[in-house]
C-alpha positions as CSV (number, residue, x, y, z in Angstrom):
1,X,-186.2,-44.9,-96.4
2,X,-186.1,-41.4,-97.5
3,X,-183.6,-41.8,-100.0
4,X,-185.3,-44.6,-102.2
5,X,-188.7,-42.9,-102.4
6,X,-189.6,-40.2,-104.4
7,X,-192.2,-38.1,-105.5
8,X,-193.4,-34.6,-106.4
9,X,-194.2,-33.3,-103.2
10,X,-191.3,-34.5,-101.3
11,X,-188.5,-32.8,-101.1
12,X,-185.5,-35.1,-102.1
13,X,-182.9,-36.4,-99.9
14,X,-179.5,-35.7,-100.2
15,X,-177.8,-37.4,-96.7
16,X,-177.2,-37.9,-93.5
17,X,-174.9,-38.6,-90.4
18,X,-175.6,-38.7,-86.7
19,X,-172.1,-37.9,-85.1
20,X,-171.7,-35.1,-83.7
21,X,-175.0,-34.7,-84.5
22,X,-178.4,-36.1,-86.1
23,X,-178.6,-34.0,-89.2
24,X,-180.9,-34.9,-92.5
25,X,-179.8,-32.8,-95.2
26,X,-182.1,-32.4,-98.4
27,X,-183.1,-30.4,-101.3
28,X,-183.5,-26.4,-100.9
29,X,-186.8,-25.2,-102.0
30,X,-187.4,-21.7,-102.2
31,X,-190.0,-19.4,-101.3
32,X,-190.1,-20.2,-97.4
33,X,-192.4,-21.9,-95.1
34,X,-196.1,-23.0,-95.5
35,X,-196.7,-21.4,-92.5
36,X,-194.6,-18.4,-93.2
37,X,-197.1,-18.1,-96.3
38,X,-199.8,-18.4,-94.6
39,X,-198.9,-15.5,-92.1
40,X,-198.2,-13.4,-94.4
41,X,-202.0,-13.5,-96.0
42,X,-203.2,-12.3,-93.2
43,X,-205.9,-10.7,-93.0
44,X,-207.4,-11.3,-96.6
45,X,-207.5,-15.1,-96.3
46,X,-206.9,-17.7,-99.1
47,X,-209.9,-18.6,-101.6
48,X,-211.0,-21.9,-100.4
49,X,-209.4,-23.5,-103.6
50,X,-205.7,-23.1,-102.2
51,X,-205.8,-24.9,-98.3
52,X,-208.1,-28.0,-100.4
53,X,-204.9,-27.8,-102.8
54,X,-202.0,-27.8,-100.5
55,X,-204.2,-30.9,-98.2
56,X,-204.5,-33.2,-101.3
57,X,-200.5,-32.4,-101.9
58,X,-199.6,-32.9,-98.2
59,X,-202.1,-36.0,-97.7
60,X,-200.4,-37.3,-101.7
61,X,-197.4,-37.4,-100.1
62,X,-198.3,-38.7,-96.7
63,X,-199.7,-42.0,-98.9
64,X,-196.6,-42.4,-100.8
65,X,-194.7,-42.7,-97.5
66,X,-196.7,-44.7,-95.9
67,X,-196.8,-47.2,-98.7
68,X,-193.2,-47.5,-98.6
């Protein structure tokens, strides 16, 4: 399913295989984790603007999925 949908805050699939192992392989994205991000503004915070921002993107995302 992966591989047919595609939008702008999914990373893109590339492939797959199961033998030896499951293994999903997909675009590189720099820049790290969310939650090495977040971790790393510790202690200041974020201004309320960025968690609403990266919610909408993540729940954006979730809806294209789920509509496929």
């Amino acid at each position: 399913m992966l591989s047919k949908v595609q939008h702008k805050n999914l990373v893109n699939f590339i492939g797959a295989c199961k033998d030896p192992v499951m293994v999903i392989v997909t675009e590189l994205l720099t820049g790290g984790t969310l939650r090495k991000y977040l971790v790393n503004m510790r202690p200041n915070g974020l201004d309320t603007h960025v968690p609403i921002g990266f919610a909408l993107d993540i729940a954006r995302a979730m809806e294209c999925l789920h509509s496929h």
